[in-house]
DOFI-682964 format. One record per residue (C-alpha): residue number from 1; residue in one letter; x, y, z. Coordinates in nm, 2 decimals. Each point is the difference from the previous one (the first is absolute). Example, Ala and Ser with C-alpha at 12.3 -4.5 7.8 and 13.67 -1.06 7.14 Angstrom:
[r 1; "a"; [1.23; -0.45; 0.78]]
[r 2; "s"; [0.14; 0.34; -0.07]]
***
This chain:
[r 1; "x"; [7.15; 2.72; -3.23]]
[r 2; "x"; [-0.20; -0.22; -0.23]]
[r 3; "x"; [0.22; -0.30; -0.14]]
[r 4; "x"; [-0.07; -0.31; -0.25]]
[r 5; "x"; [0.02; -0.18; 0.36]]
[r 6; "x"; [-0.24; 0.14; 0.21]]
[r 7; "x"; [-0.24; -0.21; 0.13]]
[r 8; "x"; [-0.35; 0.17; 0.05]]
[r 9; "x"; [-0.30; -0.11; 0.19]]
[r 10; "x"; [-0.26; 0.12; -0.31]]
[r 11; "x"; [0.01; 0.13; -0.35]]
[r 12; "x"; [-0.12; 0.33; 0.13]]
[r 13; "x"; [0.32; 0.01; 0.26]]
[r 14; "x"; [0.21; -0.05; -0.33]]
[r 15; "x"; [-0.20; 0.28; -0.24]]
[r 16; "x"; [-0.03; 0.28; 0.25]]
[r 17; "x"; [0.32; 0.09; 0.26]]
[r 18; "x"; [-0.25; 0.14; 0.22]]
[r 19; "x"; [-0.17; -0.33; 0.24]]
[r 20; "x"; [-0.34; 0.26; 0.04]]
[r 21; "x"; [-0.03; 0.06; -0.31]]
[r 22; "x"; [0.06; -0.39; -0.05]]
[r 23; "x"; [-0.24; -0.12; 0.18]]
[r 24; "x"; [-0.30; 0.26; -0.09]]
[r 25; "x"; [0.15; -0.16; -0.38]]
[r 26; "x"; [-0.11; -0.38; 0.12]]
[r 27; "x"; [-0.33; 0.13; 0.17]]
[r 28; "x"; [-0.11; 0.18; -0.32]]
[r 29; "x"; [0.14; -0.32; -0.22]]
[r 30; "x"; [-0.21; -0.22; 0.21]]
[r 31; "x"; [-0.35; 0.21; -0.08]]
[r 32; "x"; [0.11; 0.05; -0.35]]
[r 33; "x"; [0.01; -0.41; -0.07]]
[r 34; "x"; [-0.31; -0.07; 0.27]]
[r 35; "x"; [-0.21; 0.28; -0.23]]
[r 36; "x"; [0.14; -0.16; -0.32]]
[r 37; "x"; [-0.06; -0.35; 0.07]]
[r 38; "x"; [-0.38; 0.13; 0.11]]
[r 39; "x"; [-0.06; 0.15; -0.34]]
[r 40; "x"; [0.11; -0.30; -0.16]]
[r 41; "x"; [-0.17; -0.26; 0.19]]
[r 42; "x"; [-0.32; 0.19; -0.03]]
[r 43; "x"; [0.07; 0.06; -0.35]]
[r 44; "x"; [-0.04; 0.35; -0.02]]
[r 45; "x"; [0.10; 0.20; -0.34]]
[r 46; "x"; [0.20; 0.32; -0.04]]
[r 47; "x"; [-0.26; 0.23; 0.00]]
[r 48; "x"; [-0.17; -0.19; 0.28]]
[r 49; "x"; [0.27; 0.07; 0.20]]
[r 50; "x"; [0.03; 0.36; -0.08]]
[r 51; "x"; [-0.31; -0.02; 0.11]]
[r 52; "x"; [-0.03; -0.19; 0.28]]
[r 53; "x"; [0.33; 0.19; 0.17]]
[r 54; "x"; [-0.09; 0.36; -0.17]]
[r 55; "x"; [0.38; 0.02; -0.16]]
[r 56; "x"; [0.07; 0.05; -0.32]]
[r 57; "x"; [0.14; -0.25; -0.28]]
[r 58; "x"; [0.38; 0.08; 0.06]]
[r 59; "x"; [-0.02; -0.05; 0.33]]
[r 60; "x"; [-0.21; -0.36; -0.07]]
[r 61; "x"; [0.33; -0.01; -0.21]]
[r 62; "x"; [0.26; 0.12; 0.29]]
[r 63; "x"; [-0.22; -0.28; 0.25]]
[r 64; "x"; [0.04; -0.29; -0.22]]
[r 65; "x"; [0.39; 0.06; -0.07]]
[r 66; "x"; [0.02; -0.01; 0.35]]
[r 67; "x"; [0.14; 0.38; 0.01]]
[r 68; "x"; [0.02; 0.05; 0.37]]
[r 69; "x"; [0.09; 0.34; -0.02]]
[r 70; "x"; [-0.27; 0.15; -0.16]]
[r 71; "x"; [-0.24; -0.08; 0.30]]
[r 72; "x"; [0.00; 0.13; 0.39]]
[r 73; "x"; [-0.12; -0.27; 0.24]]
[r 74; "x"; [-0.34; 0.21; 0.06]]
[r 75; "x"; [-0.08; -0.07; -0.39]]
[r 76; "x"; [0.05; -0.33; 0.02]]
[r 77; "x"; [-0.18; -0.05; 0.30]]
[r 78; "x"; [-0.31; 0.21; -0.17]]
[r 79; "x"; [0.03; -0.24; -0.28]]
[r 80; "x"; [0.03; -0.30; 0.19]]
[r 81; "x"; [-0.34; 0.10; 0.15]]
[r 82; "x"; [-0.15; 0.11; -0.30]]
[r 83; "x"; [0.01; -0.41; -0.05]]
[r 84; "x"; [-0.09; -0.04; 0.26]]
[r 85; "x"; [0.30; -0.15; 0.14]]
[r 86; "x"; [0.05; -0.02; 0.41]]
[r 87; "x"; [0.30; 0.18; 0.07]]
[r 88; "x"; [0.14; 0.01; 0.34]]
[r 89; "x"; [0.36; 0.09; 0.17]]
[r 90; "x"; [0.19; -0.16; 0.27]]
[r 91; "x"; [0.26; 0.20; 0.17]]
[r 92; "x"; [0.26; -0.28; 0.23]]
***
């Protein structure tokens, strides 16, 4: 049972009951703001981006309101290469 008092160890552990599904939340969160600090350090307009990671302008929309559930880890991870962004996993 959630309560006021619960202590968690992330914002994802508080959103979502279910710690998989929590942690997928934080990987995909991590992309999300890694891709979106890209596009803005490079500059790169709205329609650049549509673009540049073939998605359309809601979803440019959904990506910059940070809405994590609109996107699997395997788009982000096309995106995030589309930027050419290094992305690479470490399993412990």
């Amino acid at each position: 049972m959630i309560t006021a008092q619960s202590r968690y160890k992330s914002v994802w552990g508080a959103l979502e009951a279910d710690s998989v599904q929590a942690k997928n939340f934080a990987l995909r969160s991590a992309l999300m703001i890694d891709i979106n600090e890209c596009c803005l350090r490079r500059a790169i307009s709205t329609a650049g981006v549509m673009d540049r990671l073939c998605i359309d302008a809601s979803r440019v929309v959904d990506l910059k309101n940070g809405r994590v559930d609109k996107f699997s880890l395997e788009d982000l991870v096309d995106m995030a290469h589309r930027l050419d962004l290094k992305v690479s996993m470490e399993i412990v």
